[in-house]
DRENTORKOL-3810 file (N, C-alpha, C; in nm, 4 decimals):
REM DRENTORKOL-3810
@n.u->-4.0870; n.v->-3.7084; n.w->12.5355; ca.u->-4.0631; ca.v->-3.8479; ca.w->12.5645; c.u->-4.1879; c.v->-3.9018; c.w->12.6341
@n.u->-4.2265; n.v->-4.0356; n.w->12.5616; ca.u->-4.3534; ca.v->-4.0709; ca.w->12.6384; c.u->-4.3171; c.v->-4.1674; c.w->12.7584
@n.u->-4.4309; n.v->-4.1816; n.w->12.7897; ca.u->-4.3883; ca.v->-4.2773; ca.w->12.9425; c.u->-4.3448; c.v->-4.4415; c.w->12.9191
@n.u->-4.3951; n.v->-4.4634; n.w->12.7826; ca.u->-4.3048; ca.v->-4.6151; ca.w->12.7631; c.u->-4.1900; c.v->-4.6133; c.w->12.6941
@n.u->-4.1224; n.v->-4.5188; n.w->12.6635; ca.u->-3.9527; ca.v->-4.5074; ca.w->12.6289; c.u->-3.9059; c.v->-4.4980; c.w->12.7358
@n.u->-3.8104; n.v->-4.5866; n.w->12.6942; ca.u->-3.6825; ca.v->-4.5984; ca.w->12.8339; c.u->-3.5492; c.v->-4.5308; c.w->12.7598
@n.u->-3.5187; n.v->-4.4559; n.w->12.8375; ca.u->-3.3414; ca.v->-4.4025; ca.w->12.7871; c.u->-3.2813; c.v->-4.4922; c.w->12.7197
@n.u->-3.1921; n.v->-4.4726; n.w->12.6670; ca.u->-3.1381; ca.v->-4.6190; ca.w->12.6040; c.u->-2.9776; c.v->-4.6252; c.w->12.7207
@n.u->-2.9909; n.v->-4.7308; n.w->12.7729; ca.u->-2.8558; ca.v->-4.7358; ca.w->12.8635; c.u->-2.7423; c.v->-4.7991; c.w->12.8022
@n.u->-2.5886; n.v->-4.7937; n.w->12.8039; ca.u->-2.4954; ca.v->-4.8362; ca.w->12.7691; c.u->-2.4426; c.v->-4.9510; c.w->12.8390
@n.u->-2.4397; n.v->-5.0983; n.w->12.7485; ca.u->-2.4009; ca.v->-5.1712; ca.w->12.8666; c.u->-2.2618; c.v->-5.1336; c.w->12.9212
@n.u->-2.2775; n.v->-5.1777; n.w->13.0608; ca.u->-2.1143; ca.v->-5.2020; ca.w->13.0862; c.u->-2.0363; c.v->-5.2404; c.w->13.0365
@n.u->-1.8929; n.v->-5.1867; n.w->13.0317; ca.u->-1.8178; ca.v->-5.2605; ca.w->12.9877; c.u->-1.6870; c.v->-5.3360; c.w->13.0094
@n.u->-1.7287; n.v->-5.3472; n.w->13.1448; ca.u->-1.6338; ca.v->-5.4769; ca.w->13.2143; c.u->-1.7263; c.v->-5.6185; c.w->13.1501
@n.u->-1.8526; n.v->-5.5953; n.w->13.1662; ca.u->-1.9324; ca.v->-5.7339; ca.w->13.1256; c.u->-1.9013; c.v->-5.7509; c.w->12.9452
@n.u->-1.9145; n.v->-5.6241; n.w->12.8840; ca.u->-1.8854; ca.v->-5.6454; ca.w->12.7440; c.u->-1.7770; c.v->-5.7177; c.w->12.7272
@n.u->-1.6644; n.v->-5.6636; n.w->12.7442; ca.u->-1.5345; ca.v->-5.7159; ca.w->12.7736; c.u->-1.5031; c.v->-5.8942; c.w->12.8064
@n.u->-1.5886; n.v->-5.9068; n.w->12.9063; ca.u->-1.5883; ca.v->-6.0569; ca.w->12.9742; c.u->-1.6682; c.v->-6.1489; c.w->12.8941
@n.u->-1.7933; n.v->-6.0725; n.w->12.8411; ca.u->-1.8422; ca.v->-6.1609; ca.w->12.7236; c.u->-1.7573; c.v->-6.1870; c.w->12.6337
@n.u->-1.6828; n.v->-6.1058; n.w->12.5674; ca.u->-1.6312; ca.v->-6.1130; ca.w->12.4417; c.u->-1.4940; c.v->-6.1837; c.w->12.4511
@n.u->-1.4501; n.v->-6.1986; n.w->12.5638; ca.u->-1.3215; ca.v->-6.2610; ca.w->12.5594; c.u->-1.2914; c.v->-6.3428; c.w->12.7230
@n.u->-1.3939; n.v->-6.4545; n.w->12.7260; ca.u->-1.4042; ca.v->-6.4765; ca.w->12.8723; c.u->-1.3041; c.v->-6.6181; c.w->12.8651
@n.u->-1.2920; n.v->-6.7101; n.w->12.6962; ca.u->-1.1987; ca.v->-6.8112; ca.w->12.7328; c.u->-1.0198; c.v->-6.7125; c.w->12.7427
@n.u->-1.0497; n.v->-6.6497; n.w->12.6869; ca.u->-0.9094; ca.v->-6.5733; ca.w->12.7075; c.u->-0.8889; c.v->-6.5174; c.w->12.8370
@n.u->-0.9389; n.v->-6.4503; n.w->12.9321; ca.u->-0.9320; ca.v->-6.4456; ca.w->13.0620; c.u->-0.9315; c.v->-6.5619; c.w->13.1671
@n.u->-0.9817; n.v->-6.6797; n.w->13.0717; ca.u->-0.9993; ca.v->-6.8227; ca.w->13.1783; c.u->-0.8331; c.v->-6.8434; c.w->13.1468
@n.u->-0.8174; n.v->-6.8862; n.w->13.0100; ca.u->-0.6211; ca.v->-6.8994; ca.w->13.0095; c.u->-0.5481; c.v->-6.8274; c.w->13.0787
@n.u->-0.5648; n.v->-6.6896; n.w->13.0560; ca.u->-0.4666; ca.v->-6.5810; ca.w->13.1608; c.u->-0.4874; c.v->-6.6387; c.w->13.3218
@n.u->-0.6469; n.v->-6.6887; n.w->13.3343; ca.u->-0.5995; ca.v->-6.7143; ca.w->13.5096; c.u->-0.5708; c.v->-6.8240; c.w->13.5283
@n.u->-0.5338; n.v->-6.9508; n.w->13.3993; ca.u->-0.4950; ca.v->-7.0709; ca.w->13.4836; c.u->-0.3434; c.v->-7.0554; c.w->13.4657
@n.u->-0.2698; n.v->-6.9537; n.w->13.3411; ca.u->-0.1752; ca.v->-6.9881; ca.w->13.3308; c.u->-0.1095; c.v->-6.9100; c.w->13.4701
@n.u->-0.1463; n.v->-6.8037; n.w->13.5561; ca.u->-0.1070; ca.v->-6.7487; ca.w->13.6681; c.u->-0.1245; c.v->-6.8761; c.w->13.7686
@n.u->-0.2296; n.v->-6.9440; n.w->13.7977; ca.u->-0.2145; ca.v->-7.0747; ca.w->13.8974; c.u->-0.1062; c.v->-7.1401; c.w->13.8939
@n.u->-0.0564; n.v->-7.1597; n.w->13.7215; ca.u->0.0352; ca.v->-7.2629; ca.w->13.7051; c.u->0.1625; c.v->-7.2193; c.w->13.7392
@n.u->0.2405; n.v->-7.0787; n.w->13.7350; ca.u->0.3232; ca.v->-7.0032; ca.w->13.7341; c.u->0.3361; c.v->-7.0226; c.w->13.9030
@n.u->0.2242; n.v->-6.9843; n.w->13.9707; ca.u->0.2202; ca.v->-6.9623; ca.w->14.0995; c.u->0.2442; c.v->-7.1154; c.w->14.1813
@n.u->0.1951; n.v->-7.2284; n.w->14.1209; ca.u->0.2313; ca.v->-7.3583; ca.w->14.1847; c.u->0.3385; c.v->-7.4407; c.w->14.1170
@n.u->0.4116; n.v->-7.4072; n.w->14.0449; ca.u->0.5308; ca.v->-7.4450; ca.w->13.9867; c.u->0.6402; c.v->-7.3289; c.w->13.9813
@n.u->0.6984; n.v->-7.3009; n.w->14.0688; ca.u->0.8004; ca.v->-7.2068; ca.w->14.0903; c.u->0.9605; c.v->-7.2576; c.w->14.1693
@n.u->0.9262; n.v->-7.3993; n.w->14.1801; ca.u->1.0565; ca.v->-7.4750; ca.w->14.2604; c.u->1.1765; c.v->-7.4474; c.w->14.1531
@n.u->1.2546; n.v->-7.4514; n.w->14.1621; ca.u->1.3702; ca.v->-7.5038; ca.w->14.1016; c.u->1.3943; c.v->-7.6181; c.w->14.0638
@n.u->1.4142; n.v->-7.6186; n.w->13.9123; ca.u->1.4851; ca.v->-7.7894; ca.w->13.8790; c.u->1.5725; c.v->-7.7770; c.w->13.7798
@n.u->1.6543; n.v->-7.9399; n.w->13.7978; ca.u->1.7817; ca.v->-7.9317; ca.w->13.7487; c.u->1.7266; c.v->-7.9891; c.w->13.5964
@n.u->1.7686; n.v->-7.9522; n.w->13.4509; ca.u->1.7483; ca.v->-7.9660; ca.w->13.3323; c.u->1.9091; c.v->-7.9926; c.w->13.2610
@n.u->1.8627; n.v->-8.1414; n.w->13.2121; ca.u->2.0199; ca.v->-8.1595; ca.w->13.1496; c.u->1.9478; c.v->-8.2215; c.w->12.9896
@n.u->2.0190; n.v->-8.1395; n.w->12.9603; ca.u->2.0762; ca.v->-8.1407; ca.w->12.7643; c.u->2.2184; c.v->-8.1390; c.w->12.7433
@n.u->2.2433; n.v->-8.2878; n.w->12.6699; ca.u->2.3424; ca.v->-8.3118; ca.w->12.6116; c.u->2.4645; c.v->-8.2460; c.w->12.7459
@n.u->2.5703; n.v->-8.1810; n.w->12.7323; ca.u->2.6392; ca.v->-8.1691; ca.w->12.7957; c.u->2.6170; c.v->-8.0748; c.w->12.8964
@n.u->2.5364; n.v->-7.9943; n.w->12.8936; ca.u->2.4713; ca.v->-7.8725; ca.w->12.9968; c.u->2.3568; c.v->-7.9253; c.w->13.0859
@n.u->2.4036; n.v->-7.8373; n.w->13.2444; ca.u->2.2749; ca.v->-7.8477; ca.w->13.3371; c.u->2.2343; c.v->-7.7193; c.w->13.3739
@n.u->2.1240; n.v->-7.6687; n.w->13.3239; ca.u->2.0771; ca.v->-7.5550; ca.w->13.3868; c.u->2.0038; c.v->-7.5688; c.w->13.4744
@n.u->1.9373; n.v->-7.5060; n.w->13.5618; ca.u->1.8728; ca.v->-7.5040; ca.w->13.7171; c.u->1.7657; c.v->-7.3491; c.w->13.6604
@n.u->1.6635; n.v->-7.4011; n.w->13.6222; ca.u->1.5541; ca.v->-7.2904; ca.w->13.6396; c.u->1.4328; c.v->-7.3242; c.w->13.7282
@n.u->1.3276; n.v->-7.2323; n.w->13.7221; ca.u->1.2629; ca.v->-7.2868; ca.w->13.7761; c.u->1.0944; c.v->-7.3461; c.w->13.6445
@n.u->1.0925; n.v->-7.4521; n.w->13.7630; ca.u->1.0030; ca.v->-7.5687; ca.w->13.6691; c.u->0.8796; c.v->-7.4974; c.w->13.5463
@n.u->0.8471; n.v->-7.4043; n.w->13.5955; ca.u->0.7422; ca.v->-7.2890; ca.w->13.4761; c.u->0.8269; c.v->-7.2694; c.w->13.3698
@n.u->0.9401; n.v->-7.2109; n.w->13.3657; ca.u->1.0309; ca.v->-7.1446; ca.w->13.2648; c.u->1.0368; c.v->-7.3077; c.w->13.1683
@n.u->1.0702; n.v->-7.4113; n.w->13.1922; ca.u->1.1433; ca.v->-7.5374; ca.w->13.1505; c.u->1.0111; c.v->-7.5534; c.w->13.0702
@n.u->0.9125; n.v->-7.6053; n.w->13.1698; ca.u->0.8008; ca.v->-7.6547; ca.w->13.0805; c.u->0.7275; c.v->-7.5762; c.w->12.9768
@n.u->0.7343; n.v->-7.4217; n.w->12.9837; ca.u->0.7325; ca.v->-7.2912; ca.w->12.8882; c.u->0.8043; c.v->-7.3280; c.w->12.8054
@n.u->0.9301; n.v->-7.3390; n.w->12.7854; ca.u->1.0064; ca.v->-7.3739; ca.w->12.7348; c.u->0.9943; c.v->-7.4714; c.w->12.5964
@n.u->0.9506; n.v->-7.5766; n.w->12.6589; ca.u->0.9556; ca.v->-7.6966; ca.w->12.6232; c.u->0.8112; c.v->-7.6886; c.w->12.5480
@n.u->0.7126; n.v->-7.6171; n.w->12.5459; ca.u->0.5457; ca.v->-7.5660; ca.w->12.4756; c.u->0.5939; c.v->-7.4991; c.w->12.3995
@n.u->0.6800; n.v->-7.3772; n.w->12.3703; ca.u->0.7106; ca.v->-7.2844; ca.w->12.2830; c.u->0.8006; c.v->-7.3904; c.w->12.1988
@n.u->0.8505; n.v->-7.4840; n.w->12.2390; ca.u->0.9453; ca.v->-7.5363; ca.w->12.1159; c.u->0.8660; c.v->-7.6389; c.w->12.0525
@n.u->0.7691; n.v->-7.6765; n.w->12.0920; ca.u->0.6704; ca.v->-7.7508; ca.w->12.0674; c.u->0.5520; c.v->-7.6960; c.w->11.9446
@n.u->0.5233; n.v->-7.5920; n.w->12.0063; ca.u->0.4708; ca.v->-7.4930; ca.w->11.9022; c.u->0.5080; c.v->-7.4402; c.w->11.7603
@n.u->0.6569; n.v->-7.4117; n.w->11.7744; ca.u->0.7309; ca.v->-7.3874; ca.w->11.6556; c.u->0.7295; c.v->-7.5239; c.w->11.5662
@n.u->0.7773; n.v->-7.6296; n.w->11.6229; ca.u->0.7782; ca.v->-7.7435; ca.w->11.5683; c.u->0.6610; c.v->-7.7778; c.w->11.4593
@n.u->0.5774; n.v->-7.7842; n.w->11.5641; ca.u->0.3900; ca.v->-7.7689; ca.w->11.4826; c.u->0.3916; c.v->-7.6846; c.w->11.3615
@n.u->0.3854; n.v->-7.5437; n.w->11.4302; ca.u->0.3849; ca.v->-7.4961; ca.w->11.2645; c.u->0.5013; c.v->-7.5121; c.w->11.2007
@n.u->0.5901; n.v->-7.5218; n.w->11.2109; ca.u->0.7226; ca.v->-7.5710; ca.w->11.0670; c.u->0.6548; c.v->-7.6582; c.w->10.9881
@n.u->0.6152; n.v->-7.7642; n.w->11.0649; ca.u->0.5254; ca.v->-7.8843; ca.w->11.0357; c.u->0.4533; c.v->-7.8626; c.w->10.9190
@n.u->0.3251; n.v->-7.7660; n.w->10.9517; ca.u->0.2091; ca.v->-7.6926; ca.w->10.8939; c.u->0.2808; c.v->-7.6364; c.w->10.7852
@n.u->0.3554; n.v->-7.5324; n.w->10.8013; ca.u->0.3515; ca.v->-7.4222; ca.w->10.6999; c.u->0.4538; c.v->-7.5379; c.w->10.5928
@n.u->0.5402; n.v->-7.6190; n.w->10.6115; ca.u->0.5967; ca.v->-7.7008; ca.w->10.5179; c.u->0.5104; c.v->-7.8144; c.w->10.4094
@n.u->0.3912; n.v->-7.8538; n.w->10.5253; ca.u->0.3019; ca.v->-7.9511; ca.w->10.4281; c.u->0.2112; c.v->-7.8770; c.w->10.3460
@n.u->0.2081; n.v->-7.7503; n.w->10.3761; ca.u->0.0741; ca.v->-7.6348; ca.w->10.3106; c.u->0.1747; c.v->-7.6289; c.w->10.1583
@n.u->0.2977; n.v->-7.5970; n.w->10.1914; ca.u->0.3752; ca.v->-7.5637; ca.w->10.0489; c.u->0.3570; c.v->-7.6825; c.w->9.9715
@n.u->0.4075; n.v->-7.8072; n.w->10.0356; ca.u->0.4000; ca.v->-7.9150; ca.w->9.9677; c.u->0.2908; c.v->-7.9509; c.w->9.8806
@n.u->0.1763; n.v->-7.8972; n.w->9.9399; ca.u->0.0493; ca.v->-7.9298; ca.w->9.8810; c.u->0.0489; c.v->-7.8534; c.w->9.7178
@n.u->0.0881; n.v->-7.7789; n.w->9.7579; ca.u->0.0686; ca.v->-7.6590; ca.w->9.6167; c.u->0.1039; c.v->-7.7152; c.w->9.4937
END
C-alpha cells in the first residue's frame, strides 16, 4: 500500500439511513408532537351516537376516512378511463 491510498472507510450508517429517508423521519417526529399535544378528550357526535375519545384518535380518524375516500375516488376514475 502506497502512502496516497487511503483505506476505503464505510460510511455510517445512522447518516446513510437519515439521508435516505430524512422526510420520513421528519413525519414520524411531527406526527409524535401532534399525538403528544392533542391528547384531551372530546366529545364526537354522529347521527345518534356520542363517543368521547381523545382528540388524536378523532382527527386520525377522520384522515384515514379521508384517504380511503381519495382513492375510491382514484381507483374508480382510472377504470372509467379504460
Amino acid at each position: 500500500m502506497s502512502s496516497t491510498d487511503t483505506p476505503t472507510s464505510r460510511p455510517n450508517p445512522v447518516v446513510t439511513f437519515l439521508q435516505r429517508r430524512w422526510l420520513s423521519v421528519l413525519l414520524v417526529v411531527v406526527a409524535v408532537v401532534f399525538v403528544a399535544q392533542n391528547r384531551q378528550p372530546v366529545r364526537v357526535h354522529l347521527l345518534a351516537t356520542t363517543v368521547t375519545t381523545p382528540l388524536w384518535v378523532a382527527l386520525t380518524a377522520v384522515l384515514v376516512l379521508g384517504l380511503a375516500a381519495g382513492t375510491f375516488r382514484i381507483r374508480r376514475a382510472g377504470r372509467r378511463d379504460r
